[in-house]
C-alpha positions as CSV (number, residue, x, y, z in Angstrom):
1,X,12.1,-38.9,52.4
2,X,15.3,-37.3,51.0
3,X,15.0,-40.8,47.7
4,X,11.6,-39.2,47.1
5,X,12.7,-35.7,47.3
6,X,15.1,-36.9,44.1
7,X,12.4,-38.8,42.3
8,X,9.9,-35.8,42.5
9,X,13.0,-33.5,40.8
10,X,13.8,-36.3,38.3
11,X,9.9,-36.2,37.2
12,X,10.1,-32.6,36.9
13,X,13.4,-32.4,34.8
14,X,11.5,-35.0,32.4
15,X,8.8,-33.0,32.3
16,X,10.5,-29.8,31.5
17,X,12.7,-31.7,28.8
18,X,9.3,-33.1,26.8
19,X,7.9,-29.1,27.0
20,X,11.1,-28.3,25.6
21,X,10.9,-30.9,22.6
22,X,10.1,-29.5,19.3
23,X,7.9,-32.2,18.3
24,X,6.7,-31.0,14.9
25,X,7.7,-33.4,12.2
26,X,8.4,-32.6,8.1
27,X,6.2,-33.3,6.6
28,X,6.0,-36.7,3.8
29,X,5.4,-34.9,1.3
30,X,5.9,-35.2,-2.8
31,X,3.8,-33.6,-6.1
32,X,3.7,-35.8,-9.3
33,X,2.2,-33.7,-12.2
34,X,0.1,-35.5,-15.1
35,X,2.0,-33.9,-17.8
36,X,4.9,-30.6,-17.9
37,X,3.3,-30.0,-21.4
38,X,0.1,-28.1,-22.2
39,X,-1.7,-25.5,-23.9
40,X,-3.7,-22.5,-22.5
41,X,-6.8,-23.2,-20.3
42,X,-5.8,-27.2,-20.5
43,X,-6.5,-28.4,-16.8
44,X,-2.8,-29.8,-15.1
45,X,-3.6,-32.2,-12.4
46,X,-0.9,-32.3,-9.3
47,X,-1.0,-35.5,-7.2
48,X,0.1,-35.3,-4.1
49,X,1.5,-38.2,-1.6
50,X,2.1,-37.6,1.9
51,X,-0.4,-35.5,4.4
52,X,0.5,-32.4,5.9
53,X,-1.3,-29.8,7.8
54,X,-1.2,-27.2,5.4
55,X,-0.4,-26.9,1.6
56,X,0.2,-23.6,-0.1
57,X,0.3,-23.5,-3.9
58,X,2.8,-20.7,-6.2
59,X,1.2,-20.6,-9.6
60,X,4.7,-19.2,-10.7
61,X,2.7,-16.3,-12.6
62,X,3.2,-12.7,-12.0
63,X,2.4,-12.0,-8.5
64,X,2.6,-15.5,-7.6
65,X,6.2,-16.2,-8.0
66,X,7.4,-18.7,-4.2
67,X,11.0,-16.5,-5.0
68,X,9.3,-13.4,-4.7
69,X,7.4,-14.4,-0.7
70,X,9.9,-12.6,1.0
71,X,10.1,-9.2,-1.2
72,X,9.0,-6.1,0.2
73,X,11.1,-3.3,-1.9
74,X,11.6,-3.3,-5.7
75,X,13.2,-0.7,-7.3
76,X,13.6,1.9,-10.5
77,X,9.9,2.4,-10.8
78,X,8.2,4.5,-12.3
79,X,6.7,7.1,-10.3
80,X,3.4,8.8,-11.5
81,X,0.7,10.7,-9.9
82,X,-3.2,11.9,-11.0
83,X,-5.2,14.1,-9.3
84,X,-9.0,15.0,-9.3
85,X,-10.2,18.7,-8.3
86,X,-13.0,20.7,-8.5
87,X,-13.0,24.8,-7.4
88,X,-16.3,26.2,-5.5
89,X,-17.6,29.7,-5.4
90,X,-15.9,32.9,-4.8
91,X,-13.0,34.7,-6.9
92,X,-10.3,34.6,-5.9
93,X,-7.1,32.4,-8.0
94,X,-4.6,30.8,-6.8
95,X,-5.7,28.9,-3.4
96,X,-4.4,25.6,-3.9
97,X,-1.0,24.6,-4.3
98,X,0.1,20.7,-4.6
99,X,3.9,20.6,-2.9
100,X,6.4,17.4,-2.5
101,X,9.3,17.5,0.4
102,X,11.9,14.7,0.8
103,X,12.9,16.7,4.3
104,X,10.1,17.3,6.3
105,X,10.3,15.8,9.6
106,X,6.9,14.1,9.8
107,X,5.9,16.8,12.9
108,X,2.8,18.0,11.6
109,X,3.0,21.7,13.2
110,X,3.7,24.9,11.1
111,X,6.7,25.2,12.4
112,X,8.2,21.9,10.6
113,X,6.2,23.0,7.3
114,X,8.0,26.1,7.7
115,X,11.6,24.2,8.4
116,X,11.5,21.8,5.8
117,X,12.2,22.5,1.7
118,X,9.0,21.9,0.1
119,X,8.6,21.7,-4.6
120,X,5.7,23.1,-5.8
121,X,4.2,21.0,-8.4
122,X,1.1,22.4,-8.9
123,X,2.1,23.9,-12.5
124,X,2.3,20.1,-13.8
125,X,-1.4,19.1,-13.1
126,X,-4.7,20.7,-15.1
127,X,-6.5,22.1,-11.9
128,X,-10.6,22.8,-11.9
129,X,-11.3,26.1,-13.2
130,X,-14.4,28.0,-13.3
131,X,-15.8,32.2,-13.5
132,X,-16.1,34.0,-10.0
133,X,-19.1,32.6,-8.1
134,X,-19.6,29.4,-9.9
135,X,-19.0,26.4,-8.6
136,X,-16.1,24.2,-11.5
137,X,-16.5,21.0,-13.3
138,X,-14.4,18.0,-11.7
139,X,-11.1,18.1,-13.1
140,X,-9.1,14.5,-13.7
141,X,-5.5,16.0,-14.2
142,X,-3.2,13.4,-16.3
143,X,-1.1,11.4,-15.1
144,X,2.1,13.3,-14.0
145,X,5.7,11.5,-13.7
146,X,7.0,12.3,-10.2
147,X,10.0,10.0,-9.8
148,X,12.7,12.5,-10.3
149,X,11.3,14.0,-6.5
150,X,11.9,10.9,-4.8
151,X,15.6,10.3,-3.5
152,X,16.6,6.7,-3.0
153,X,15.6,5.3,0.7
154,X,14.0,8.4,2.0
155,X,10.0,9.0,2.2
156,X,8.5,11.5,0.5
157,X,5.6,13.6,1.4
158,X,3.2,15.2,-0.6
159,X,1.1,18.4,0.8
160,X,-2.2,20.2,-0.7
161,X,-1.8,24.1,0.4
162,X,-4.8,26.3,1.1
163,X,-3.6,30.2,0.9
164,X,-7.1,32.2,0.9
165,X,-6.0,36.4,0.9
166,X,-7.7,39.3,3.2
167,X,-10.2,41.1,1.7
168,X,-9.8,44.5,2.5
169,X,-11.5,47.5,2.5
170,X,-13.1,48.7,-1.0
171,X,-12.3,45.1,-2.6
172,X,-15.1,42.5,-3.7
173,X,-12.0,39.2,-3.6
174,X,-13.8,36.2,-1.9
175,X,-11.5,33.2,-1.3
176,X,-12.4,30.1,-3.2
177,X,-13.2,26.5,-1.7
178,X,-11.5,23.5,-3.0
179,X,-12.3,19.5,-3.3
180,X,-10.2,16.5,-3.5
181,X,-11.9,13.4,-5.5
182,X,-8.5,11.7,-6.6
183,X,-4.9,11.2,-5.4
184,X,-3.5,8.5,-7.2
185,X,0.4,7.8,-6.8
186,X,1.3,4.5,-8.5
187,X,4.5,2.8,-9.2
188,X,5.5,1.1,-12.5
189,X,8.0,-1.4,-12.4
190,X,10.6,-2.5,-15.1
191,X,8.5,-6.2,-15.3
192,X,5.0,-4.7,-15.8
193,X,4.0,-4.8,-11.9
194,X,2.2,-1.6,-10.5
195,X,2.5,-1.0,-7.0
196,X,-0.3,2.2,-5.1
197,X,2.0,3.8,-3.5
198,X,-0.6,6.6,-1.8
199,X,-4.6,7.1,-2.4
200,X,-6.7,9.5,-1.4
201,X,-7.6,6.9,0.9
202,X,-4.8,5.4,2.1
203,X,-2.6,8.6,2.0
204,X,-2.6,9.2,6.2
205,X,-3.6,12.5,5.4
206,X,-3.1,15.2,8.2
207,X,-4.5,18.4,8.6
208,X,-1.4,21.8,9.3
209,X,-3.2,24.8,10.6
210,X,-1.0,27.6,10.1
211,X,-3.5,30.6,9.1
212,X,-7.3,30.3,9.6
213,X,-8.9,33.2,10.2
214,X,-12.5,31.7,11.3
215,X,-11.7,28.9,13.4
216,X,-14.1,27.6,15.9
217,X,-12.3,25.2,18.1
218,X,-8.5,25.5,17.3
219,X,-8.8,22.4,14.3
220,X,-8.0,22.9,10.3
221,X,-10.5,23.2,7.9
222,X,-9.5,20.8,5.8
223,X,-12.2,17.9,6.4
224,X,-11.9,14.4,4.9
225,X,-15.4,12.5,4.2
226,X,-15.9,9.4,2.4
227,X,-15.7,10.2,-1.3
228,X,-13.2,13.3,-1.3
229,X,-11.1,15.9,1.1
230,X,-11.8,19.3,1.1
231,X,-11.6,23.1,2.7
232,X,-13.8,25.6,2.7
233,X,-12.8,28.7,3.9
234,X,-16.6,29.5,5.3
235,X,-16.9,33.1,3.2
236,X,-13.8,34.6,5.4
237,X,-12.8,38.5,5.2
238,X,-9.8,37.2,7.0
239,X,-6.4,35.4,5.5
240,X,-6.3,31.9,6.2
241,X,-3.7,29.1,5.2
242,X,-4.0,25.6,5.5
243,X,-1.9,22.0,5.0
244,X,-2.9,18.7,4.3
245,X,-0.2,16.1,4.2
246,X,0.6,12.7,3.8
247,X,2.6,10.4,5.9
248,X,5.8,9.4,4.5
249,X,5.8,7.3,1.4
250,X,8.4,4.8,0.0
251,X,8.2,4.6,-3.1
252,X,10.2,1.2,-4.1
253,X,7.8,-0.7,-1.3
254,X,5.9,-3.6,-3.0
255,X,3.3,-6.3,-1.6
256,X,5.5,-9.9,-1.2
257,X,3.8,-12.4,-3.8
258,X,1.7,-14.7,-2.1
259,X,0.4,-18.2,-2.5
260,X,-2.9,-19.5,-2.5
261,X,-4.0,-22.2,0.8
262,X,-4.9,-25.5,-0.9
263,X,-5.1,-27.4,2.3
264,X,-5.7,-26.7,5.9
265,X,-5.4,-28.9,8.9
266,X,-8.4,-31.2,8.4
267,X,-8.6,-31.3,5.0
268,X,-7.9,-34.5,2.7
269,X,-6.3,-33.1,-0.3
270,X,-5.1,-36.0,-3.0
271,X,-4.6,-33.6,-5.7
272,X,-4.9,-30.7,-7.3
273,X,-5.8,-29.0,-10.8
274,X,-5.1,-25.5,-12.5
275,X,-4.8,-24.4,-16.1
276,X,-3.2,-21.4,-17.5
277,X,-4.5,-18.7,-19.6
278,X,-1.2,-17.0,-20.7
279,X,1.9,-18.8,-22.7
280,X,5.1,-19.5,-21.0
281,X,6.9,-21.3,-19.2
282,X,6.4,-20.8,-15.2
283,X,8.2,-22.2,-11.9
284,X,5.2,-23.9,-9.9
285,X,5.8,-24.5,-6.3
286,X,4.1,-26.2,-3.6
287,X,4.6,-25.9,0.1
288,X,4.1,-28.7,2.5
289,X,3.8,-27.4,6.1
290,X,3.5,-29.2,9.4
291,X,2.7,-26.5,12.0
292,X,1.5,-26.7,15.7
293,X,2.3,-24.3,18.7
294,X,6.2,-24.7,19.2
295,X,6.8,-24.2,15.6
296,X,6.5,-25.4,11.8
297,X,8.8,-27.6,9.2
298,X,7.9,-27.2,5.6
299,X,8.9,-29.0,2.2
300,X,8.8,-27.1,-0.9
301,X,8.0,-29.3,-4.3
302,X,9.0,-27.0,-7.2
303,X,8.1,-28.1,-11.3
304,X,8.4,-26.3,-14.5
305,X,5.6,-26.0,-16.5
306,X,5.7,-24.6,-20.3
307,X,2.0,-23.2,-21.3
308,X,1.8,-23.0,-24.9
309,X,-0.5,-20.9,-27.2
């Protein structure tokens, strides 16, 4: 009994020791190119020997660069912003205010607005602008270089302010309502590559109520649809003042290049062909991957190319 105790335990430590094995293999894998030579839009053909799971092909052109997989930040951009506005009826001037911080907290409550130092831009975009009553074309403000309001490793956030005054007694002042169509923040860097920092969309915009005067439920006016935000201050007598913020936004972040999947799994893949359409000379890389659930073993095949007119 006690012999078949041990050979039970002897079964199990083999059986432990194979779950333990990392039994993926690299890959036999090597890339023989036709010719290292050619002109624009002439076809290179890659042959490939060897059969892994997966390969993933770097075209070595901008955005496509195997050095670049890994690269989230990039900086000494060039920060610039455009806006789109358009004012509705009433007359009163004034009401919106565009504001940057590089303190605020990321607590959306009045009393972080109120603790943080916030810029007021607004002087550096062309806003909508129209008589009293009638309702203003939609403005596209030029682009605007903000870089000098972003400090190195610290977000930024950027804030639309809605300030509507009291009208009092023996006054004819009606505050004015406001629409968003455009928020564009891009990010120019020293090689060419733009980078969206922020969009109208993308710009995790959230609503501050710190004033409003004809609230129905506690919640900001401020209202986000599909093709624009906006507030309207619903023809109030009373002062209101609203926020609209962004999350925090990094300004030096940047997409990692990535490469395009050539071969999967169950494909047959002998070879491969591309052609360029811009001179130069370019770093073309292949990846060879064996991958299965415990883990994955690559070969990378690099080969310079030089593209002529």
């Amino acid at each position: 009994m006690k012999n078949l105790t041990y050979l039970w335990a002897f079964i199990l430590i083999l059986l432990c020791s194979a779950c333990n094995k990392d039994d993926v293999v690299t890959p036999d894998f090597e890339v023989i190119v036709d010719k290292k030579e050619v002109k624009i839009n002439d076809s290179i053909t890659f042959s490939f020997s060897g059969s892994p799971d997966v390969i993933t092909f770097y075209s070595g052109e901008k955005n496509r660069e195997y050095k670049y997989k890994e690269r989230t930040t990039l900086p000494g951009g060039k920060k610039e912003l455009t806006i789109s506005t358009q004012v509705t009826y009433g007359s009163q001037s004034n009401n919106l205010r565009l504001l940057a911080s590089a303190n605020f907290d990321g607590n959306y409550t009045p009393e972080a607005l109120k603790a943080a130092k916030w810029t007021d831009i607004t002087d550096k975009f062309t806003l909508s602008v129209s008589p009293s009553g009638v309702l203003g074309p939609i403005t596209v403000s030029n682009k605007v270089d903000v870089s000098d309001l972003f400090v190195n490793g610290k977000p930024l956030f950027f804030a639309f302010k809605y300030q509507g005054q009291a009208t009092t007694s023996g006054t004819t002042t009606t505050q004015r309502g406001w629409r968003i169509y455009e928020f564009n923040l891009n990010n120019t860097f020293p090689d060419g590559t733009v980078s969206a920092i922020a969009t109208r969309a993308t710009g995790g915009w959230q609503p501050i109520n710190v004033e409003d005067a004809v609230k129905t439920n506690g919640t900001s006016k401020w209202v986000y649809i599909s093709n624009m935000f906006y507030y309207d201050p619903s023809s109030s007598l009373l002062a209101s003042e609203g926020w609209y913020v962004t999350k925090a936004l990094l300004a030096d972040g940047i997409s990692p290049d990535k490469g395009v999947p050539i071969k999967e799994y169950s494909q047959r893949r002998e070879s491969y062909k591309y052609a360029f359409n811009t001179p130069g000379t370019y770093k073309v890389t292949f990846v060879g991957s064996n991958v299965n659930y415990t883990g994955q073993k690559e070969v990378v095949k690099e080969i310079e190319i030089k593209v002529l007119p």
